[in-house]
C-alpha positions as CSV (number, residue, x, y, z in Angstrom):
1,X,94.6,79.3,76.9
2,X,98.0,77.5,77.2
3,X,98.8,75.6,80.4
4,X,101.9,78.2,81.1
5,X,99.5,81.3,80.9
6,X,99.2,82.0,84.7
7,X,103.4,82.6,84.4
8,X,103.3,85.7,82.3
9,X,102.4,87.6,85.4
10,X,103.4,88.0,88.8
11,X,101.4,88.4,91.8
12,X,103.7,90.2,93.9
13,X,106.0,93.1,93.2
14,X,108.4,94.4,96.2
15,X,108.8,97.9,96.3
16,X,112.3,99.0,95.0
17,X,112.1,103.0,96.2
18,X,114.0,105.6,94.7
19,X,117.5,106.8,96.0
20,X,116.7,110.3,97.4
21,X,118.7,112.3,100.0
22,X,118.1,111.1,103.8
23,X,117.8,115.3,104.5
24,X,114.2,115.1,104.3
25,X,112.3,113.7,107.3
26,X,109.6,112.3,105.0
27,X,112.4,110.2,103.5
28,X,113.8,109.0,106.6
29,X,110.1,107.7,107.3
30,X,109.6,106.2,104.2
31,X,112.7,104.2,104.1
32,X,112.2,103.5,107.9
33,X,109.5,102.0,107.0
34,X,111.0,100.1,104.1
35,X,113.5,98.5,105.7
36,X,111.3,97.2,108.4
37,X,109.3,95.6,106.1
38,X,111.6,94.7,104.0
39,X,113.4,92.8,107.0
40,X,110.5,90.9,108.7
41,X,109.4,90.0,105.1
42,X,112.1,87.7,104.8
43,X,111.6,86.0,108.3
44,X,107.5,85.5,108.5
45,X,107.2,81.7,108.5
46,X,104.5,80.8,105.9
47,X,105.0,79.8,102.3
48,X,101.8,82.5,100.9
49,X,103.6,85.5,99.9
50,X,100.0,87.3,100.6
51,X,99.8,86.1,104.0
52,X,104.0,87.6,104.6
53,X,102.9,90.7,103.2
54,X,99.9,91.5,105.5
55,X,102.0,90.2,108.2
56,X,104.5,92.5,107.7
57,X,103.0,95.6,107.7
58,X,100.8,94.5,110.6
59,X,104.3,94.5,112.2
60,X,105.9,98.0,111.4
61,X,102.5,99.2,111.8
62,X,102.7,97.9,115.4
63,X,106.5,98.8,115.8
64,X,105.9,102.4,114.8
65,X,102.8,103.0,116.3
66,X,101.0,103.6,113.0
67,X,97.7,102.8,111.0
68,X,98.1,99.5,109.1
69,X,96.4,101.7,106.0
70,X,99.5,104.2,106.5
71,X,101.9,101.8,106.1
72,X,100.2,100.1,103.0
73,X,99.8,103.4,101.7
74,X,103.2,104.3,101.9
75,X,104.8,100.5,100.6
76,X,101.9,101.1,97.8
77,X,103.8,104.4,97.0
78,X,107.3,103.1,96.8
79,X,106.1,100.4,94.4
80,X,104.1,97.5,96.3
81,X,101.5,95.3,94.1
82,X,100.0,92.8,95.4
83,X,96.8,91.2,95.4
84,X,93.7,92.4,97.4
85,X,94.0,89.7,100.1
86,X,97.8,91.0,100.8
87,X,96.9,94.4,102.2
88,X,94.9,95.8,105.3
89,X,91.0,96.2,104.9
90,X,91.5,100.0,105.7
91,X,94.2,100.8,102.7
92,X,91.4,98.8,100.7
93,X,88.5,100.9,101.8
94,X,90.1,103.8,101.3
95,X,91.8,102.3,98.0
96,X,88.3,101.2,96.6
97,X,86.8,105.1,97.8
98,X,90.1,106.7,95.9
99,X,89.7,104.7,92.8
100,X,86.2,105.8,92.4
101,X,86.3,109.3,92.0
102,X,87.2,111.7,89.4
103,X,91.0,112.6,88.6
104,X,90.3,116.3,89.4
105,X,88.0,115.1,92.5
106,X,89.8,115.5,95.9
107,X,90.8,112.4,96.8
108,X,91.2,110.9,94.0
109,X,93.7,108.3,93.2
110,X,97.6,109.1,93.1
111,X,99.6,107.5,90.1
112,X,100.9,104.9,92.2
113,X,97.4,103.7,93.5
114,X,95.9,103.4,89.2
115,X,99.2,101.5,89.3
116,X,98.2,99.1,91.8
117,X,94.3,99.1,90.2
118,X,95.8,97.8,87.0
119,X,98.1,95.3,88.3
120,X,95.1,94.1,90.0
121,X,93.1,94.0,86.7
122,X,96.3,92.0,85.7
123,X,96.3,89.1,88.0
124,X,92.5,89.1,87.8
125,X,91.3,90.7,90.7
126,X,87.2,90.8,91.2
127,X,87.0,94.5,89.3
128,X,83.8,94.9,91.7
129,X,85.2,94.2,94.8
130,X,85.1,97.7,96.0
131,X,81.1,97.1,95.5
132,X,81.0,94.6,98.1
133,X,79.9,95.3,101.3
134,X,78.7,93.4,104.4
135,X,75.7,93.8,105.7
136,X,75.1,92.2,109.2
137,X,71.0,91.1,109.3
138,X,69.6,89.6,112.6
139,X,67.1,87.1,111.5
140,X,64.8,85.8,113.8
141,X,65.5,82.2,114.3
142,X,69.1,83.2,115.3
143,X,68.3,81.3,118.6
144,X,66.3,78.2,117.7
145,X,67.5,75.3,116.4
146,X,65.8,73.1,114.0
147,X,65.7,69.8,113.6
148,X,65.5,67.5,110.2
């Protein structure tokens, strides 16, 4: 492994959508939604490109009155990749319950979200991530403290 190896890729990909006509309401959205993000990407004040992501759709969620996952969802589909830590826990549940399933399942992963799943693989992502769950346990010492 060369010392230059972790420039080949990048972690972050802005979506670039497609030109389409603005007839369509669904297009209006999308781009809405784009340029929102796009906008308050540039201003977030923090140097992690992760943390400007998640901060940015946490704001057009909030601005439009959406889901945070909906938002993900739809910056995943006009060409967002970015690592696991840059996008909403609910895009990632739903991502992780997507990804497992077959192509002809319903609910299966689009083209866009395999996308995403190998740019992860890419960057090297944990490929069992979507394994890991929390589990809160009440042990019961929780309320006494010992001392060494």
């Amino acid at each position: 492994m060369k010392a230059n190896d972790n420039l080949l890729t990048d972690r972050v990909v802005l979506p670039i959508p497609e030109i389409r006509e603005m007839n369509n309401p669904d297009a209006r959205h999308e781009m809405e939604i784009y340029t929102r993000f796009m906008r308050h990407l540039r201003i977030v004040a923090n140097s992690r490109m992760e943390i400007k992501i998640l901060t940015s759709i946490q704001f057009v969620a909030d601005m439009m009155d959406l889901p945070d996952s909906q938002v993900a969802k739809i910056l995943v589909d006009l060409g967002l990749r970015a690592p696991r830590i840059a996008l909403p826990s609910d895009y990632l549940d739903h991502a992780d319950a997507s990804l497992m399933r077959d192509d002809w399942e319903v609910g299966a992963a689009n083209l866009a979200l395999k996308s995403l799943q190998s740019h992860w693989a890419r960057i090297g992502e944990d490929r069992f991530a979507a394994f890991r769950r929390f589990y809160p346990t009440l042990a019961e010492n929780i309320f006494s403290r010992e001392t060494v």
